[in-house]
C-alpha positions as CSV (number, residue, x, y, z in Angstrom):
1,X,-18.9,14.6,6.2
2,X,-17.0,16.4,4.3
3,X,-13.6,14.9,3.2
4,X,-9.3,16.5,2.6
5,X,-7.1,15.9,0.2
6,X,-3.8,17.3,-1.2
7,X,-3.2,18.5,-4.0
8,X,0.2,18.3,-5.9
9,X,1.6,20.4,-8.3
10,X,4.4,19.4,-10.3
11,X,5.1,22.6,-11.9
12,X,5.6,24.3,-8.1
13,X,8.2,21.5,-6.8
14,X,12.0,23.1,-6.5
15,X,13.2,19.1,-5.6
16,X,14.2,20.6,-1.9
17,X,13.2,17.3,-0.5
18,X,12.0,19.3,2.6
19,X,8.7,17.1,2.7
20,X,11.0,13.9,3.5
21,X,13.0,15.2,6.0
22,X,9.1,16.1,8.0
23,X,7.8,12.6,7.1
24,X,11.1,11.2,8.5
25,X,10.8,12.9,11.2
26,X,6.9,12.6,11.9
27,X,7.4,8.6,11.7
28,X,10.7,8.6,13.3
29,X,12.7,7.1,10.2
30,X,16.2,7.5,9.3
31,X,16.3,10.0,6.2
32,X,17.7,8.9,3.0
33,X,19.6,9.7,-0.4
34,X,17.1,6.8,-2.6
35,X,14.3,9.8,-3.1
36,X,12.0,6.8,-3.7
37,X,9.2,5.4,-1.8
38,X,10.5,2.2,0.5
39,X,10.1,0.9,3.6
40,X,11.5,3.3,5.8
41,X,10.2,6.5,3.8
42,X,6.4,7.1,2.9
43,X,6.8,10.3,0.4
44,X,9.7,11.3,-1.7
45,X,10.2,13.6,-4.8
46,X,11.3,11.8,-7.6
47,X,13.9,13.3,-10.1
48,X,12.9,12.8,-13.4
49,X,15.4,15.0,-15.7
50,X,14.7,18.1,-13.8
51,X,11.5,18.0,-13.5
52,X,10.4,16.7,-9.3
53,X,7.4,14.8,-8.6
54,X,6.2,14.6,-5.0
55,X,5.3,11.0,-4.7
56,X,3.0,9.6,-1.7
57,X,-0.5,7.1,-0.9
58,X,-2.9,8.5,-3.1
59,X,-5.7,8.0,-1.0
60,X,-8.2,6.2,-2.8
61,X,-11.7,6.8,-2.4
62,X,-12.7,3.1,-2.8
63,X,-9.0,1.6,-1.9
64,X,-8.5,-1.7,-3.5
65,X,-5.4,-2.1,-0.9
66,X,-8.5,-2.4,1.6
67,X,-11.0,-4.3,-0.3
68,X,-8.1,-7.0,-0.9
69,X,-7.2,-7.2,2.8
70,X,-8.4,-10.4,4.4
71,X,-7.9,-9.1,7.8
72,X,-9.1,-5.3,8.0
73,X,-5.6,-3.8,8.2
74,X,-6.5,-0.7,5.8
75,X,-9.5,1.8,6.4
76,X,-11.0,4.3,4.7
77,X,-11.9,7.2,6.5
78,X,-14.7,9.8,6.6
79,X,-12.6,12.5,6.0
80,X,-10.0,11.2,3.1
81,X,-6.8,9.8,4.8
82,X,-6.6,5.5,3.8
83,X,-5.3,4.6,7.5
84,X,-3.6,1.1,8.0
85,X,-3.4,-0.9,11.3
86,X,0.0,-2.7,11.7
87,X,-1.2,-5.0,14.5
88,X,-3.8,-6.3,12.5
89,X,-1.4,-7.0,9.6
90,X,-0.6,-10.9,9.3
91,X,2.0,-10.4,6.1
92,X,0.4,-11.9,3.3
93,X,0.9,-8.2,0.7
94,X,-2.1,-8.9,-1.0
95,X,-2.1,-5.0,-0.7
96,X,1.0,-4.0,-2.3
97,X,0.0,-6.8,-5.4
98,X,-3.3,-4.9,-5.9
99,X,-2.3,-1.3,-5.3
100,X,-2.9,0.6,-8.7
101,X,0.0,2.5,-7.7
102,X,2.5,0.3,-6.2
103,X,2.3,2.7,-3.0
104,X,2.6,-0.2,0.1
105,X,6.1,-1.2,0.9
106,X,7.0,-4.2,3.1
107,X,10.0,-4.1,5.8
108,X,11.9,-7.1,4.2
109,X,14.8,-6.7,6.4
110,X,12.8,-6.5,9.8
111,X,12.4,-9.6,12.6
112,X,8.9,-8.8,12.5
113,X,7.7,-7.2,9.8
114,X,5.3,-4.8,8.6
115,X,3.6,-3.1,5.4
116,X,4.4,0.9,5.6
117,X,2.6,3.6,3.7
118,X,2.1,7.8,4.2
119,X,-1.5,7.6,6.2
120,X,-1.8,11.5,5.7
121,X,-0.6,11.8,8.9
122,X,-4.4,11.4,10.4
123,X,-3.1,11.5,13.5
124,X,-2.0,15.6,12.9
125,X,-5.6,16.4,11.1
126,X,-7.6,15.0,13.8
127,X,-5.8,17.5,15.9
128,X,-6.6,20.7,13.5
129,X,-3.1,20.4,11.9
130,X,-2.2,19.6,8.5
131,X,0.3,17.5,7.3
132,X,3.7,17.5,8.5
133,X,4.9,17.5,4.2
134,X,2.6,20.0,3.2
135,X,3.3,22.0,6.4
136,X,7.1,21.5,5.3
137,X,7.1,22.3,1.4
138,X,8.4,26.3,1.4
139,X,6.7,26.4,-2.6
140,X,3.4,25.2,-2.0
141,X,3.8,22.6,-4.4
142,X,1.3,20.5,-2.0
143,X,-1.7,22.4,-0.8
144,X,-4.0,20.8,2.1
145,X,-7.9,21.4,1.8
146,X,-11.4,20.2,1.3
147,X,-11.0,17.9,-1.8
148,X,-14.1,20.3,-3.3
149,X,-11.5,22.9,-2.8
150,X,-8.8,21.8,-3.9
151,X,-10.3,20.2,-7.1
152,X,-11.3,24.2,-7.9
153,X,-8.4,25.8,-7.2
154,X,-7.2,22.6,-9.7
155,X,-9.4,23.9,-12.3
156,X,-8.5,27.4,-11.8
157,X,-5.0,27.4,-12.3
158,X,-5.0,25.5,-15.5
159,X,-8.0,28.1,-16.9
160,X,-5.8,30.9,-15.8
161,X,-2.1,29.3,-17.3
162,X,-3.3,27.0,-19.9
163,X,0.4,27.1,-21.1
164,X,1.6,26.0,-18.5
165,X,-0.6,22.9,-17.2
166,X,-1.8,20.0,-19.1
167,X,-5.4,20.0,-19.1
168,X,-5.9,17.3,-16.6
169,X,-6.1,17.1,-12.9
170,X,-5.1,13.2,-12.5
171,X,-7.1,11.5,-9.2
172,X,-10.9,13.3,-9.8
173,X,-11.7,10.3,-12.3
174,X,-8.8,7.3,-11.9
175,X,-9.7,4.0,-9.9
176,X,-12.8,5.8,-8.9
177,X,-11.0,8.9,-7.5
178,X,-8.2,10.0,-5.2
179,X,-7.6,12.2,-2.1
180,X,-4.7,13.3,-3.7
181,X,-4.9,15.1,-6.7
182,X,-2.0,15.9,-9.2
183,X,-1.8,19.0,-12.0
184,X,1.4,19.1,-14.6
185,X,2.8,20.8,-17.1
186,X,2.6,16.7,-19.0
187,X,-0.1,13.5,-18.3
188,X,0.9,11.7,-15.6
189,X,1.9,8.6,-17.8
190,X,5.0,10.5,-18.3
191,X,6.2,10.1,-15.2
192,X,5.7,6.7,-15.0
193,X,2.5,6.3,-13.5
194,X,-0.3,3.5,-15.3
195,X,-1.9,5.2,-18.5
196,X,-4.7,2.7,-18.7
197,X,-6.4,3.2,-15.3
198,X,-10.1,3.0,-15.6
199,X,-12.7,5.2,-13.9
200,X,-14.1,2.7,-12.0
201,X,-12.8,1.5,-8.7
202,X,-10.5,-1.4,-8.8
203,X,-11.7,-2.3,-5.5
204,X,-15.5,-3.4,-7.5
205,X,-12.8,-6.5,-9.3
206,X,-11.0,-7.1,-6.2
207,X,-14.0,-7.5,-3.7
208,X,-15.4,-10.5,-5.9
209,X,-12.3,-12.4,-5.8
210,X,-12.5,-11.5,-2.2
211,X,-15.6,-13.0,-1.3
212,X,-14.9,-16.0,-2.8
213,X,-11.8,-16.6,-0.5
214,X,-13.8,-18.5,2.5
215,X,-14.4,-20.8,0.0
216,X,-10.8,-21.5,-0.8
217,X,-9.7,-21.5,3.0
218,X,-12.1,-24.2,3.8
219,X,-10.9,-26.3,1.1
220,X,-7.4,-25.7,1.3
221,X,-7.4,-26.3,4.8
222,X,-9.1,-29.7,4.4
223,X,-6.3,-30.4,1.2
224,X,-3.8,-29.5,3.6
225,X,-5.3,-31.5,6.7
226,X,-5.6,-34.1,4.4
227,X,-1.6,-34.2,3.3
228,X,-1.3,-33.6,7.3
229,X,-3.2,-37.3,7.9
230,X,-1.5,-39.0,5.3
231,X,2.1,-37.7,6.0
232,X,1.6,-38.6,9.8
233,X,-0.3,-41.8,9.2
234,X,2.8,-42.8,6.7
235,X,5.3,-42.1,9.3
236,X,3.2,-44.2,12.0
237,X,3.4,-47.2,9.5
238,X,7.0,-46.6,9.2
239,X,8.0,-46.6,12.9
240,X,5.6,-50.0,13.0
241,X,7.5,-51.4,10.3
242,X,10.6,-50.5,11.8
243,X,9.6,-52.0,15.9
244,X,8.4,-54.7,14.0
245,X,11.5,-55.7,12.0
246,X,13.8,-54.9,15.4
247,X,11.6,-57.5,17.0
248,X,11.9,-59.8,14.5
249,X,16.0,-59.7,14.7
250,X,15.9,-59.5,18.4
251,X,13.6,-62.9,18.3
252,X,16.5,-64.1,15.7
253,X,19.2,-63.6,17.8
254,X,17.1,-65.0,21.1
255,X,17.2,-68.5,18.8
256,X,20.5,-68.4,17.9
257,X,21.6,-68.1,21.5
């Protein structure tokens, strides 16, 4: 099956912050003057002397946000989008510790909370649509397509304006790939993202820690059933010791009398 992407171009953004005002209002969040990815907003264009950078999941091809999960929350899909499952979600953020990106953000402030991330809105592509940012951005600084597509028309506007775009389209090789791709007039380093990501997928580490985690459950749950057995067994001797010593001055006072 073939898979979509977006593609991001850094050069194209005007900063109109358009994009967060349609992914407020596709998730039904509050919009916001931060212009930074949080709890409560899953893209935002980031301000970095002038120059905007649309910020949002990156999609990973082999996500290590889903190789790390213990309980399936995050999926990767057929056709690109890195989905995540909030019911399945038992709060542990083993996903926003391994994300190479520091994408996942928890809802700290929330009686029952949840990880949040941009899911590409799936739920508008399985419907024909595209998403609501791209669908939103009046410069086509993000452009929806076939990820073969978009990597081309990548290619073909640095070849055609090679003063203009560093020679680099950032997500084709990084942690194995991305759904979303990024072309700039600088490396992506300068914005702030990780210069040393390697070409192969973080998830290939993360999955043999992972495995080994049954392993650790079992014996930490006997360590801790152990501590259970000889907290509670510590406390029966202590309420013996205490009948014991109440019946020993109730039998003193029984003499006395």
């Amino acid at each position: 099956m073939q898979k979509y992407g977006i593609l991001v171009d850094v050069t194209r953004c005007i900063g109109c912050y358009a994009c967060e005002e349609a992914c407020a209002e596709r998730w039904g969040n509050p919009l916001t003057e931060s212009h930074q990815l949080s709890a409560i907003q899953n893209t935002a264009v980031e301000d970095h002397n002038g120059v905007y950078l649309p910020r949002l999941c990156m999609h990973c091809e082999k996500p290590t946000c889903a190789s790390v999960c213990p309980v399936g929350a995050f999926q990767k899909t057929n056709i690109g989008p890195v989905i995540y499952d909030a019911t399945k979600c038992i709060g542990c953020r083993y996903c926003m510790q391994a994300c190479p990106f520091n994408i996942p953000k928890y809802q700290w402030n929330k009686p029952n909370p949840r990880v949040t991330k941009c899911d590409m809105c799936y739920d508008r592509m399985k419907q024909g649509r595209v998403p609501a940012c791209v669908e939103a951005c009046p410069a086509e600084a993000r452009v929806f397509g076939l990820k073969d597509d978009l990597i081309e028309e990548a290619r073909r506007r640095i070849k055609e304006n090679p003063e203009v775009y560093y020679p680099h389209i950032f997500g084709v090789k990084e942690v194995g790939g991305t759904s979303v791709l990024y072309i700039a007039d600088r490396p992506m380093h300068k914005f702030g993202f990780n210069p040393n990501l390697p070409e192969i997928p973080l998830s290939h580490f993360t999955e043999q820690i992972m495995t080994k985690i049954p392993n650790y459950i079992f014996w930490g749950g006997t360590l801790l059933f152990g501590i259970w057995w000889i907290t509670k067994r510590r406390n029966e001797v202590q309420k013996l010791q205490r009948k014991l010593k109440e019946m020993e001055e109730g039998n003193k006072k029984e003499d006395e009398k």
